[in-house]
PAKOLFI-269647 format. One line per 8 residues: number of its first residue (from 1); their letters; for each residue x, y, z of C-alpha. Coordinates in steps of 0.5 Angstrom, whole numbers, plus 2048, in hexadecimal, padded with zeros to 3 digits. Example, Ala and Ser with C-alpha at 12.3 -4.5 7.8 and 13.67 -1.06 7.14 Angstrom:
# PAKOLFI-269647
1 = AS = 819/7F7/810 | 81B/7FE/80E
***
This chain:
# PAKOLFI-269647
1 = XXXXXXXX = 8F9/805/8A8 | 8FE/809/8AD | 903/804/8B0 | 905/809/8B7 | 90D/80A/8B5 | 90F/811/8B5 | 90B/817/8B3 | 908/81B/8AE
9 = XXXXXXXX = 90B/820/8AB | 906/825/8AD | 907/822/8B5 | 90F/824/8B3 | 90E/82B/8B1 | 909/82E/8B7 | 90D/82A/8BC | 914/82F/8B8
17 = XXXXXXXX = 910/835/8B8 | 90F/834/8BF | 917/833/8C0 | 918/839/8BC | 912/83E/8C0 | 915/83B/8C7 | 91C/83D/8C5 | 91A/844/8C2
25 = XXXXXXXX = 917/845/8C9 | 91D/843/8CD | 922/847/8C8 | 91E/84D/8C9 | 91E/84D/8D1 | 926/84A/8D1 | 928/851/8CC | 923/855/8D2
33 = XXXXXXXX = 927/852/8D7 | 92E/853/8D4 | 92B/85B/8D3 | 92B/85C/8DB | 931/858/8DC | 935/85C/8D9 | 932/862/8DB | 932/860/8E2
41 = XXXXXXXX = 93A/85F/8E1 | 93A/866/8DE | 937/86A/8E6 | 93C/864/8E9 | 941/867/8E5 | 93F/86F/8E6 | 93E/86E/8EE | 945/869/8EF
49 = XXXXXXXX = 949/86F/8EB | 945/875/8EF | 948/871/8F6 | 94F/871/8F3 | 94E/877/8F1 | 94C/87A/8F7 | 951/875/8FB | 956/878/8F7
57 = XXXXXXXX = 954/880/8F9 | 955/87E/901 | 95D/87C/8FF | 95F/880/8FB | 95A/887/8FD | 958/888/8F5 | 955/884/8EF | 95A/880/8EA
65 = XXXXXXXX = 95C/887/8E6 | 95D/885/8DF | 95D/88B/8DC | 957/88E/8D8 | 953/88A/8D3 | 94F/884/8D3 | 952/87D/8D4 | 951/877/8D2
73 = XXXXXXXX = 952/86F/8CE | 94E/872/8C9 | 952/875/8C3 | 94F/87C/8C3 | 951/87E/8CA | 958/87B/8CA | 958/874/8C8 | 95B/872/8CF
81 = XXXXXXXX = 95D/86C/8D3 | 958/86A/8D7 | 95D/86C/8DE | 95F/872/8DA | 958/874/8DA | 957/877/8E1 | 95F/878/8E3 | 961/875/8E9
89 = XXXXXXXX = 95B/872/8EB | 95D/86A/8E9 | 95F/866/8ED | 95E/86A/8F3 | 958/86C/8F4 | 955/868/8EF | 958/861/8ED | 955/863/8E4
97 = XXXXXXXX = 953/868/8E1 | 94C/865/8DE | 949/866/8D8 | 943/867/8D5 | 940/85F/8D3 | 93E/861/8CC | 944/867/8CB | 946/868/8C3
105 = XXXXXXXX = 94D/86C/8C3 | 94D/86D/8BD | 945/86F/8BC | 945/873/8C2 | 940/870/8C6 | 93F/86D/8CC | 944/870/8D0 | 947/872/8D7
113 = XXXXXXXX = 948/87A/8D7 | 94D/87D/8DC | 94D/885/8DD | 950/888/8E4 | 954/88F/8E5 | 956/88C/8EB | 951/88F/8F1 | 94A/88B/8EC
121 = XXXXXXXX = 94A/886/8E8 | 945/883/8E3 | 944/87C/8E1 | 93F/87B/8DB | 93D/874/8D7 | 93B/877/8D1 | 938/876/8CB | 935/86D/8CB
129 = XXXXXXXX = 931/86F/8C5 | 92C/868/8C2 | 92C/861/8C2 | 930/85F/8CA | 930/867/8CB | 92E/86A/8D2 | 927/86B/8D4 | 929/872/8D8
137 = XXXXXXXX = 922/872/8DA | 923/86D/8E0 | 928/871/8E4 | 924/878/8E4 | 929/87A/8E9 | 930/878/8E4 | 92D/87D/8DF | 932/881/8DC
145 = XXXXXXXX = 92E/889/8DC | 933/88B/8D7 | 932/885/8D2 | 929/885/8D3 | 927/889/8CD | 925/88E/8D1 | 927/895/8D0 | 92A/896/8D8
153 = XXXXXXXX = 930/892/8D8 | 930/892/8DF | 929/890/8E1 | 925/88A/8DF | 921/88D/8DA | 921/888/8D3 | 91F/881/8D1 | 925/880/8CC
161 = XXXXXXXX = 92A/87E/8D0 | 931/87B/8CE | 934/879/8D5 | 934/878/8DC | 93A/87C/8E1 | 93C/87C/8E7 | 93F/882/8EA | 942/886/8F0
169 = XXXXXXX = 941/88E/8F2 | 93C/892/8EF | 93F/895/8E9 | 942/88D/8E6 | 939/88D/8E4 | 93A/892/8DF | 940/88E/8DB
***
């Protein structure tokens, strides 16, 4: 005979595995939600720094000229500083240099690029590759045409795509 305190075993483990069926779904949307937070951030990034950039232009009548070759946080192109990046534009234009929330110096992932002679410029998030990666998809017009998989690197004509830019000028695209 049942004398009602308590539950069952059986009554403990449905009500667990609800708990735990409920948790996986709201884990799932909270890390989809983290994803597009943080790609949001990376086109505030690109479009703050183009304004500064561009802002930069109308003082100084040029592009911050570090001198060829691609600059960055990232160990492969430079291992700078974050306001040694693009010279001369923190704090002025720019109060910091952003970065890349997912960057990995040292593996070479995620990173701010800055090429420049001076009269163009080019700036690239590049390589965001798996798990809290870029989705390059969702922002057709921050597509980089040299880095698609396509075989035209100044046109859009590939589906393997490993960065988003801005640029200026019409050659910069070709970078």
């Amino acid at each position: 005979m049942r004398n009602g305190r308590g539950f069952t075993l059986i009554e403990l483990l449905v009500v667990i595995a609800i708990i735990g069926l409920l948790s996986s779904v709201v884990l799932a949307s909270l890390n989809s939600a983290r994803a597009k937070a943080r790609d949001a951030r990376r086109v505030s990034d690109l479009k703050q720094l183009q304004l500064a950039l561009e802002l930069y232009y109308d003082s100084n009548g040029s592009y911050p000229n570090p001198g060829w070759g691609w600059r960055s946080e990232c160990n492969a192109w430079g291992g700078y500083s974050p306001e040694n990046v693009i010279p001369g534009l923190t704090p002025a234009y720019i109060s910091v240099m952003p970065s890349d929330p997912g960057m990995d110096k040292s593996a070479n992932k995620c990173c701010y690029l800055y090429l420049s002679n001076g009269a163009e410029y080019k700036l690239l998030d590049h390589d965001c590759p798996g798990d809290g990666g870029i989705n390059y998809t969702s922002q057709p017009n921050l597509i980089d045409p040299l880095r698609d998989g396509g075989s035209n690197g100044c046109i859009m004509d590939g589906s393997n795509i490993w960065s988003w830019a801005v640029w200026s000028g019409t050659n910069a695209i070709c970078w």
